[in-house]
C-alpha positions as CSV (number, residue, x, y, z in Angstrom):
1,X,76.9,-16.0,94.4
2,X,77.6,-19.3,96.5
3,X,77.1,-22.7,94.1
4,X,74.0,-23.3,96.1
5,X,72.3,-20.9,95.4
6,X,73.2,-20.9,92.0
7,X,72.0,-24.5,91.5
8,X,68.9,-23.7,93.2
9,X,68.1,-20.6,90.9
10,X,69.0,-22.7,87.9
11,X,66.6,-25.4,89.4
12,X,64.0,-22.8,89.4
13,X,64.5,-21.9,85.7
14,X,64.2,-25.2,84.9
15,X,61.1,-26.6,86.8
16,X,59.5,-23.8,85.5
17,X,60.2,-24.3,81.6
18,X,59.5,-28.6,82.7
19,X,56.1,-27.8,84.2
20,X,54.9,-25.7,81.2
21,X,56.2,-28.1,78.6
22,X,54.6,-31.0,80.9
23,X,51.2,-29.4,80.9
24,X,52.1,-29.0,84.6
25,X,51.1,-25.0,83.7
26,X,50.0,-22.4,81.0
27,X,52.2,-19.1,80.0
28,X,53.5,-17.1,83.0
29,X,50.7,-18.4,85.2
30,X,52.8,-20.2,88.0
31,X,55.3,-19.6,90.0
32,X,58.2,-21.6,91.4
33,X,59.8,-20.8,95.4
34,X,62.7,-22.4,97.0
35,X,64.5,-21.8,100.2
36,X,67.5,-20.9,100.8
37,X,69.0,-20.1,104.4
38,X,67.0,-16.9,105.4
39,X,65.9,-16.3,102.0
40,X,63.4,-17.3,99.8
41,X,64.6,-17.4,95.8
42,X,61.0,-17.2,93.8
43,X,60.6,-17.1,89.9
44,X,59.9,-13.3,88.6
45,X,56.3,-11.6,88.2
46,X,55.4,-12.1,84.1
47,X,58.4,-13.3,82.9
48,X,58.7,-15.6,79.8
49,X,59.8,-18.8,80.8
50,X,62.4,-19.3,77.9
51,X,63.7,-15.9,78.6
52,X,64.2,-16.4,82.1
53,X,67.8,-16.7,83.6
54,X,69.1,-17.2,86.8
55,X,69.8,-14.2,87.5
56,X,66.6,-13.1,86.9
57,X,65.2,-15.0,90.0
58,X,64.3,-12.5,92.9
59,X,65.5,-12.9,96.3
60,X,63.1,-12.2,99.7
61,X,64.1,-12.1,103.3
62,X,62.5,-14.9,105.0
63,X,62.1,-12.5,108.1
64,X,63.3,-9.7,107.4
65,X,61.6,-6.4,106.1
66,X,58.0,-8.1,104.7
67,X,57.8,-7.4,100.5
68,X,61.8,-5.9,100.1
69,X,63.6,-8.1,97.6
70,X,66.3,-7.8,95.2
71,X,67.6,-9.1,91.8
72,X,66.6,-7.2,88.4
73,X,63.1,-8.0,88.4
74,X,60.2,-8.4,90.3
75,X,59.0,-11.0,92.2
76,X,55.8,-12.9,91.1
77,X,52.9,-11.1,92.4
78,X,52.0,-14.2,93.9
79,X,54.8,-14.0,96.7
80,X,53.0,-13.4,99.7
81,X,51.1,-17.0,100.0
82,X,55.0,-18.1,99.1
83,X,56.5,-15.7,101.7
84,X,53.7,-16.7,104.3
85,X,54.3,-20.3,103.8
86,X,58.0,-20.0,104.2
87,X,57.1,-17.9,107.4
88,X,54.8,-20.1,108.9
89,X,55.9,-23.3,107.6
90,X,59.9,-24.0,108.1
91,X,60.0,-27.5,107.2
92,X,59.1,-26.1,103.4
93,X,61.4,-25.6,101.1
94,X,59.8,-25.6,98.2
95,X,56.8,-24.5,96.6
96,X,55.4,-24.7,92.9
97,X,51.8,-22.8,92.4
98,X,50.2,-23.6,88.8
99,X,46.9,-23.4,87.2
100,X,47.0,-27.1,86.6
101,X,43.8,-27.7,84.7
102,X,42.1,-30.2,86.1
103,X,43.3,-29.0,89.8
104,X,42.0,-25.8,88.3
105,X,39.0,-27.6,86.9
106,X,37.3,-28.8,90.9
107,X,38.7,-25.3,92.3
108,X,36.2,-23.3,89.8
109,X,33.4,-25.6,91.2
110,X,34.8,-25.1,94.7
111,X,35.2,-28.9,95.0
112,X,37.6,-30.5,97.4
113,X,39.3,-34.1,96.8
114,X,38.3,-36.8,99.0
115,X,40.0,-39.9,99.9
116,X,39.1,-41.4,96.6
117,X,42.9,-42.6,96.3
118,X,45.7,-43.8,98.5
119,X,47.7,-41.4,97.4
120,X,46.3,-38.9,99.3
121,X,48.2,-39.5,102.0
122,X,50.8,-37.8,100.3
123,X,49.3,-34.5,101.2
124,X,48.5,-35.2,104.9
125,X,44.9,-36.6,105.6
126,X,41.8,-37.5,104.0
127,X,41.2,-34.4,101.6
128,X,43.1,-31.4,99.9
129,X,40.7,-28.6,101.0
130,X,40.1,-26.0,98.6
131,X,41.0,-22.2,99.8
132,X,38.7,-19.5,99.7
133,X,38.5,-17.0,97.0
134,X,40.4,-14.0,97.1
135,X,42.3,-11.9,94.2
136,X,45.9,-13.1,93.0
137,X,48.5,-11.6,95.0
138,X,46.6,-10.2,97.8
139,X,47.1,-11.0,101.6
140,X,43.3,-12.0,101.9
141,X,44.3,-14.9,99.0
142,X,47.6,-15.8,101.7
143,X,45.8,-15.9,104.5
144,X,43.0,-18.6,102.8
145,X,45.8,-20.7,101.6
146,X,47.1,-20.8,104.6
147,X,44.1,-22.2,106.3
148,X,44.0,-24.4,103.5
149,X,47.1,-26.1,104.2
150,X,46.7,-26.6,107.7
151,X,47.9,-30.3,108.7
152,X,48.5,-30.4,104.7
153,X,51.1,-30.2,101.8
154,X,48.4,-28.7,99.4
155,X,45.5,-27.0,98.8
156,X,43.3,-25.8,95.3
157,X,42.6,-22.0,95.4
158,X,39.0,-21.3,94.8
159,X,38.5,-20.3,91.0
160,X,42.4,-20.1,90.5
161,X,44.8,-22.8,90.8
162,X,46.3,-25.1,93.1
163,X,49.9,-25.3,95.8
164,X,51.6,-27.7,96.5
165,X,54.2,-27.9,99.1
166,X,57.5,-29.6,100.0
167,X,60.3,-30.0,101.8
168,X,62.7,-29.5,99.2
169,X,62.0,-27.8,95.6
170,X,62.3,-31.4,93.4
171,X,59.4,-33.0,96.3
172,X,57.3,-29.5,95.9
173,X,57.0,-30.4,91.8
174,X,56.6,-33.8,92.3
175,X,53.8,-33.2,94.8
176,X,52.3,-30.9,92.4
177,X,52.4,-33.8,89.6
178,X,50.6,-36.4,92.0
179,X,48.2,-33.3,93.0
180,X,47.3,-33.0,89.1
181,X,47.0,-36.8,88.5
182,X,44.5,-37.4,91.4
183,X,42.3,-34.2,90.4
184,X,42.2,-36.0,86.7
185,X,41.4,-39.4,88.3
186,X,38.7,-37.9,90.6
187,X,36.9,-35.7,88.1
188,X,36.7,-38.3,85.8
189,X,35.5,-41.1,88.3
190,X,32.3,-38.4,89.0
191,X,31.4,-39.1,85.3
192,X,31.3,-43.0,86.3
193,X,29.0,-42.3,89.2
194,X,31.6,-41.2,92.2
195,X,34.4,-42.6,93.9
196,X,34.6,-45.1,96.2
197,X,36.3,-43.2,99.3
198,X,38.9,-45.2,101.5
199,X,39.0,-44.8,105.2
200,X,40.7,-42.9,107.5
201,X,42.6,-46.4,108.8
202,X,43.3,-46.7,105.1
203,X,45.0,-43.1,104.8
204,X,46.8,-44.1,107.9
205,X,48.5,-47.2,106.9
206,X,49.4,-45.7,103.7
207,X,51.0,-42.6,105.0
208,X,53.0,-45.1,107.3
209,X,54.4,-47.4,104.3
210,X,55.3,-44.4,102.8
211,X,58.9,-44.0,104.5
212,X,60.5,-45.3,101.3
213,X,57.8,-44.2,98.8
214,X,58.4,-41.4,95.7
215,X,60.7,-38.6,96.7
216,X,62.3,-38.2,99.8
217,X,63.1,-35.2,102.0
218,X,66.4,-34.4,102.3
219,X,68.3,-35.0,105.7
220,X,67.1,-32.8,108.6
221,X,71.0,-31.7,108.8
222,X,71.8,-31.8,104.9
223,X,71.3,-29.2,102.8
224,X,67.8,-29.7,100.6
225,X,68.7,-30.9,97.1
226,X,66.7,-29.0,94.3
């Protein structure tokens, strides 16, 4: 097994075992993806956490046969929307799917986030859409999220959880932090009477300053750093 991928499997381990000790997640709920070449490495389906290993981490042909895999377990039954994004999406490299509460929270009420923050331009325009509702692990559920995303680097999942989306695995988690945050920030602000949405100019000028902002994607010619 090449360092890389090594390092990216034990990144895996990790971020999964951070996010669940964060509050990021709950028990075996999320998942974890990463790219690597023409494969996708992706946390194992039910798998404890503190048990997991880097070995344990399945591998999946970007484009080859759709669904094989190997490695000693399976893959989180979640892999399709992971597979599908990797597919459709090759400036992704990572990916980190939890059932974030308060994310969690406006997806049961099938409420999108508005502008109500600057930081929103973090996740491409002037809402994180919430995808339609369709049973974990199905291709229905993949094909929703990937409406979802469209011209984004999130979405919620209708009565589920939320994605988040990046171009290496460290920018994926701490996408998935800032989606968390703003989902907090906005439900509470509806106890207070609403937010205050910003504008599409003020999205825009954000997005713009944000060239040296938070964490940074990895060199179009580098290898992505987990």
């Amino acid at each position: 097994m090449a360092d890389t991928e090594l390092q990216l499997r034990k990144a895996i381990v990790d971020k999964c075992r951070w996010m669940n000790a964060s509050g990021l997640n709950q028990g075996t709920s999320g998942n974890i993806s990463a790219r690597h070449g023409n494969s996708m490495l992706i946390s194992p389906s039910a798998t404890p956490y503190d048990a997991m290993t880097p070995d344990m981490i399945a591998a999946m042909p970007i484009d080859g046969e759709y669904g094989s895999w190997t490695g000693p377990l399976k893959p989180s039954t979640e892999w399709r929307f992971h597979l599908d994004i990797m597919r459709a999406r090759p400036e992704v490299g990572g990916i980190v799917h939890t059932h974030a509460t308060y994310c969690t929270v406006l997806a049961i009420a099938h409420k999108e986030i508005p502008a109500c923050h600057y930081m929103m331009a973090a996740f491409g325009g002037m809402n994180v859409r919430v995808a339609d509702y369709a049973r974990f692990g199905t291709k229905a559920l993949s094909d929703h999220a990937l409406k979802a995303l469209q011209n984004r680097t999130a979405c919620l999942l209708a009565n589920h959880g939320m994605i988040a989306t990046g171009a290496s695995l460290e920018k994926a988690m701490w996408l998935a932090v800032e989606l968390e945050t703003i989902a907090r920030q906005y439900y509470l602000s509806l106890a207070i009477g609403g937010p205050i949405l910003l504008s599409e100019a003020d999205i825009n000028e954000t997005a713009a300053a944000f060239g040296s902002y938070g964490v940074q994607d990895p060199p179009a010619n580098g290898a992505a750093k987990a």
